[in-house]
C-alpha positions in Angstrom: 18.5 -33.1 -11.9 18.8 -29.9 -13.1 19.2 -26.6 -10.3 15.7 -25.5 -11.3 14.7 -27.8 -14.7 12.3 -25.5 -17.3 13.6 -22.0 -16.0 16.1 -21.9 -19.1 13.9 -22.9 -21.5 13.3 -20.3 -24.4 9.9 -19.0 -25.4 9.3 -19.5 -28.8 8.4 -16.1 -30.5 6.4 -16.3 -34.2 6.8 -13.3 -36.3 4.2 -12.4 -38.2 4.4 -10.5 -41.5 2.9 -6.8 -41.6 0.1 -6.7 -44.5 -0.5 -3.0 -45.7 -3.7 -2.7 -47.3 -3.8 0.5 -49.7 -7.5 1.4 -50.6 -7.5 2.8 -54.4 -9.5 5.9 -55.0 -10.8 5.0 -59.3 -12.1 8.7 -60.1 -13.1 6.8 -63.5 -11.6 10.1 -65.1 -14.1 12.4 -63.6 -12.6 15.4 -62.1 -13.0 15.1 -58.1 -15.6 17.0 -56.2 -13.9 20.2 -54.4 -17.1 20.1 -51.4 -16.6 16.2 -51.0 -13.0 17.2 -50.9 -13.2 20.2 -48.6 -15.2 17.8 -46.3 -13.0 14.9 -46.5 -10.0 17.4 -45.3 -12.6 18.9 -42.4 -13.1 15.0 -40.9 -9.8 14.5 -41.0 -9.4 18.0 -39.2 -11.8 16.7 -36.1 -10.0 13.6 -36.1 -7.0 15.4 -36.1 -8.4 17.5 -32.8 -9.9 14.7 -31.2 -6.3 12.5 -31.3 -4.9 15.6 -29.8 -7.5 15.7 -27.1 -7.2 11.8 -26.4 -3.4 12.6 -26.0 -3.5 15.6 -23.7 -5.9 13.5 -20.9 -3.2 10.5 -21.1 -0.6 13.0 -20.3 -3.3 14.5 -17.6 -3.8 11.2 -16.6 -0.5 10.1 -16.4 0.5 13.6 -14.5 -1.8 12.9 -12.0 -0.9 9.2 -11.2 3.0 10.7 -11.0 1.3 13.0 -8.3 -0.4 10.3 -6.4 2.9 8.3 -6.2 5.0 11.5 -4.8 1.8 12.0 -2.2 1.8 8.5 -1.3 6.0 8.9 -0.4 5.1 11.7 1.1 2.7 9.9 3.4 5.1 6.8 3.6 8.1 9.2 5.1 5.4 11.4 7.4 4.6 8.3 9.4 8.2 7.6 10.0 8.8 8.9 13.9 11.6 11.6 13.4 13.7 10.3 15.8 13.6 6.3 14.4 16.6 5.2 13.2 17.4 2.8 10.2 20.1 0.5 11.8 21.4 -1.9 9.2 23.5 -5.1 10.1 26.2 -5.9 7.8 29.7 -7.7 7.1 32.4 -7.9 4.1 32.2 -6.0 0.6 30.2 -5.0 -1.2 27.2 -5.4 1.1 28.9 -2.9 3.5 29.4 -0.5 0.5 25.4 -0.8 -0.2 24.5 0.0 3.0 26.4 2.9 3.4 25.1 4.2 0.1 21.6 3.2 1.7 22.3 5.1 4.6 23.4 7.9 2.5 20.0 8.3 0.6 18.3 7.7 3.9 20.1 10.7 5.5 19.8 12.6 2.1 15.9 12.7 3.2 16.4 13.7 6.6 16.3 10.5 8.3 18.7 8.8 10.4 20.8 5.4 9.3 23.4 3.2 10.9 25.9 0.5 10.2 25.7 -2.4 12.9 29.1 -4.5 11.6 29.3 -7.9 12.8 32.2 -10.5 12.5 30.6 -13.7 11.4 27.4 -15.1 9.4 25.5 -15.3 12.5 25.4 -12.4 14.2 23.7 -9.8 11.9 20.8 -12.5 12.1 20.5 -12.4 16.3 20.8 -8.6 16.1 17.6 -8.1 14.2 15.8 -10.9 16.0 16.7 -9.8 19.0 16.0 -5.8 17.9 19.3 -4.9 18.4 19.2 -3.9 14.4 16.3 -2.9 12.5 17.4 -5.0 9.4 20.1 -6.7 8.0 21.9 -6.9 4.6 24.5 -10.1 4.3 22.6 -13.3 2.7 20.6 -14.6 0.4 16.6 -15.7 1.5 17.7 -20.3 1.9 20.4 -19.3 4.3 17.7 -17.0 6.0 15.3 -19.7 6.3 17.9 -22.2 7.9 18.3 -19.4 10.7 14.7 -19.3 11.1 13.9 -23.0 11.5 16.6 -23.2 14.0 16.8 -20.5 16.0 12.4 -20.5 15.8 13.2 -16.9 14.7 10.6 -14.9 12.1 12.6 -13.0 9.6 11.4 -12.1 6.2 13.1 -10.6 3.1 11.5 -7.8 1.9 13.7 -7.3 -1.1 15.9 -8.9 -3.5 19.4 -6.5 -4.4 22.0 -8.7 -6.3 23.4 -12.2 -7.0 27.0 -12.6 -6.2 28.7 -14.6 -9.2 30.0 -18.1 -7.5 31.7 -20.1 -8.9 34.7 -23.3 -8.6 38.0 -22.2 -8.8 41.2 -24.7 -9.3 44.8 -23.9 -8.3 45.5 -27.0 -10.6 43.9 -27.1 -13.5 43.7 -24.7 -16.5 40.1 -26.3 -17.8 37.3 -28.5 -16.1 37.6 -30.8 -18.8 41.1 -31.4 -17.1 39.8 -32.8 -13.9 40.8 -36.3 -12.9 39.3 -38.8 -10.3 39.5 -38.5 -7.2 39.9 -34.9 -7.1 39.5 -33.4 -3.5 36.5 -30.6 -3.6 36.1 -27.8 -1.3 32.2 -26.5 -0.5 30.9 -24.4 1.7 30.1 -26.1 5.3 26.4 -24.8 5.9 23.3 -26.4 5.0 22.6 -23.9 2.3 25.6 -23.0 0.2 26.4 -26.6 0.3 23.7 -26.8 -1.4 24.5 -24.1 -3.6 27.6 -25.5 -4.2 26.3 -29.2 -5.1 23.8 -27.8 -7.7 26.8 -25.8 -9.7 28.4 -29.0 -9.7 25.7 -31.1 -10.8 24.7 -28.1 -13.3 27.8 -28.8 -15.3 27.4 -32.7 -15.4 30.2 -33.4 -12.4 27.5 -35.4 -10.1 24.1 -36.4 -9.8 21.7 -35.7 -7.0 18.5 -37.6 -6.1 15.3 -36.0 -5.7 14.7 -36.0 -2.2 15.9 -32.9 -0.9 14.9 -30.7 -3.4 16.1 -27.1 -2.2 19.0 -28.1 0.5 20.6 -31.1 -0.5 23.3 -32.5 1.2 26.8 -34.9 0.3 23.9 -37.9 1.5 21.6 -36.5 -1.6 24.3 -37.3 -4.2 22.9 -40.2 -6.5 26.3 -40.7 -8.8 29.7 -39.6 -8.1 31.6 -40.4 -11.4 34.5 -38.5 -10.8 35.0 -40.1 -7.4 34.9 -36.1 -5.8 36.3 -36.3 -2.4 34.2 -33.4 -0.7 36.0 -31.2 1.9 33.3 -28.8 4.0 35.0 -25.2 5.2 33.2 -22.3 6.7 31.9 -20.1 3.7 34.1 -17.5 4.2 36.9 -19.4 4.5 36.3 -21.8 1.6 38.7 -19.0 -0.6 41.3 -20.4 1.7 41.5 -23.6 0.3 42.5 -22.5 -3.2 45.8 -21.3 -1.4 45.8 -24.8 0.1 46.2 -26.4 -3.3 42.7 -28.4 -3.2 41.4 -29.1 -7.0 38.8 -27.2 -7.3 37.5 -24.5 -4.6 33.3 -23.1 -4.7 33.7 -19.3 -3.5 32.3 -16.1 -3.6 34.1 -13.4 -5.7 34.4 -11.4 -2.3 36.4 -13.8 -0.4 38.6 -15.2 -3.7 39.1 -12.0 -4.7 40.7 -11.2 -1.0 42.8 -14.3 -0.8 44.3 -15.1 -4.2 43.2 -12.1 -6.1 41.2 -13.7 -8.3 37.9 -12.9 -10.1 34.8 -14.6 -11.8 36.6 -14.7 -15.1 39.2 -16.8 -13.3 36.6 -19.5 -12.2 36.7 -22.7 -14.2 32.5 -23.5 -14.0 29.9 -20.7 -12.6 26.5 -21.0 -11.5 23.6 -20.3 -13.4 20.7 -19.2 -11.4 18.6 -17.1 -13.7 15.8 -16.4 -11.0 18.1 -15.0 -8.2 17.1 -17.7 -5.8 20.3 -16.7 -4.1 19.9 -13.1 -4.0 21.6 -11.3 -0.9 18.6 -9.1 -0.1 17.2 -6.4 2.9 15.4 -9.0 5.5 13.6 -7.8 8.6 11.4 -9.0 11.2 8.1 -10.1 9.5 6.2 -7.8 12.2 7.8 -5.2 10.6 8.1 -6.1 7.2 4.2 -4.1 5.9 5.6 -0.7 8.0 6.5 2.6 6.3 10.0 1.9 7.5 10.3 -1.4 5.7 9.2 0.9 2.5 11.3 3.4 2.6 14.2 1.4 3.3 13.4 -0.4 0.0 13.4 2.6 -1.6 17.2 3.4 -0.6 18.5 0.1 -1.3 17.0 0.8 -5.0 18.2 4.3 -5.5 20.5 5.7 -8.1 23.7 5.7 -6.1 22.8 2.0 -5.3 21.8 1.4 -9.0 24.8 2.9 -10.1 27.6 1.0 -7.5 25.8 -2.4 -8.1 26.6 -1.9 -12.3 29.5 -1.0 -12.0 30.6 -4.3 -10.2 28.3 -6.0 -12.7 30.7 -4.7 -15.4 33.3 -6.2 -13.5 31.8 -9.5 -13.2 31.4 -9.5 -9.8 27.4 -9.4 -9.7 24.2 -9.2 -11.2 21.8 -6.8 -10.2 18.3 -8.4 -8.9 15.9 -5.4 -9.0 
């Protein structure tokens, strides 16, 4: 089964050939009348005028939708109490680099941002359940989701930033066509990057999964196994680890295997293809607070320029793609 079957396919395009019809003028020799010819060049005068015309109201128009947009920011930022502040939970590069950027165009406006750093996947999750953090910025929306359903909790993503490039790694082999049976796999441990790390494998033909989990599967939901993969679960962040520990073939994120063999994208043997950024690491919130001119306007600075510009630069690199 494919990660998400009929997202790849291609839209076929038909091209159709430009006809240029060319109207012929036969004078039949007769010489051509200088009024008809004078009033010919008028029409095409008040044509002229009124395409002119038709052109200044778009710009008009267009000037004047520009203006309602800056009002409505204008409005957005007035109903933001002067003294709230935009505290952001976050952990690990980049995402700490964004927010700080974010915080940076916050402040730029006059308002007042915050980095909350935590030390694990869980606890920039509890601080903006529990208000201790008006938003966080660390995952992507399925690992989100697991929080909720298990801690009951109501937190929403209010926008999508960029997909970190994961891949499998292999301290052992030079190609994937060079894995053998029996090869011992390391994924990551939680309910959804393991499933992130099953549908890369199954993407590139190494196992089969059924169809009964469709968005978390688990090592119960693998259907065939031809390699004869023996699966080893580590904590996300620590699944870099295990490419130091000689295991075949490693899933990580470019943070963490860049940090613990020095290692990059390029350097992964098979990467995942997720062409609709299901895995996004985005801005999530408290859904009560998800519709507020705060929510807004902190979508605007995790959109800016300086973010813009950071997150292309790593894109360059490999590292990412941007998802806005």
């Amino acid at each position: 089964m494919e990660l998400r079957q009929g997202l790849l396919k291609k839209l076929g395009m038909v091209t159709a050939a430009s006809l240029v019809l060319v109207a012929c003028n036969d004078n039949g020799g007769q010489e051509a009348d200088p009024t008809q010819e004078s009033e010919e060049n008028t029409g095409q005068t008040d044509d002229q005028a009124e395409d002119q015309n038709d052109s200044q109201d778009d710009t008009d128009n267009q000037g004047e939708a520009d203006n309602q947009e800056d009002d409505q920011a204008e409005d957005t930022a007035s109903d933001i109490p002067e003294d709230f502040n935009f505290s952001i939970a976050s952990h690990t590069t980049p995402m700490v680099d964004v927010v700080e950027l974010a915080i940076e165009e916050l402040e730029d406006q006059g308002f007042q941002g915050e980095l909350v750093p935590v030390n694990d996947n869980i606890q920039y999750n509890e601080a903006v359940l529990n208000d201790e953090a008006f938003a966080s910025f660390a995952q992507h929306e399925p690992f989100m989701e697991i929080f909720n359903e298990e801690r009951d909790g109501d937190l929403v993503a209010i926008q999508k930033i960029y997909n970190a490039i994961v891949g499998f790694y292999s301290p052992n082999y030079d190609s994937i066509d060079d894995l053998e049976e029996g090869a011992e796999v390391v994924i990551a441990g939680d309910m959804a990057n393991t499933a992130r790390s099953l549908f890369i494998l199954e993407q590139h033909d190494l196992i089969t999964l059924d169809d009964e989990e469709e968005l978390f599967p688990s090592l119960d939901n693998i259907e065939d196994n031809p390699y004869d993969l023996q699966f080893v679960e580590l904590e996300v962040s620590n699944t870099a680890q295990g490419y130091l520990d000689g295991y075949d073939l490693v899933f990580a994120y470019p943070t963490f295997i860049e940090q613990a063999a020095g290692l990059t994208p390029d350097d992964a043997l098979i990467l995942e293809e997720d062409p609709d950024n299901l895995f996004a690491i985005s801005v999530v919130v408290r859904e009560e607070n998800a519709d507020t001119p705060e929510a807004e306007k902190l979508k605007e600075a995790f959109t800016s320029d300086r973010v813009t510009e950071f997150l292309d630069d790593l894109a360059e690199d490999g590292h990412l793609e941007r998802a806005f």
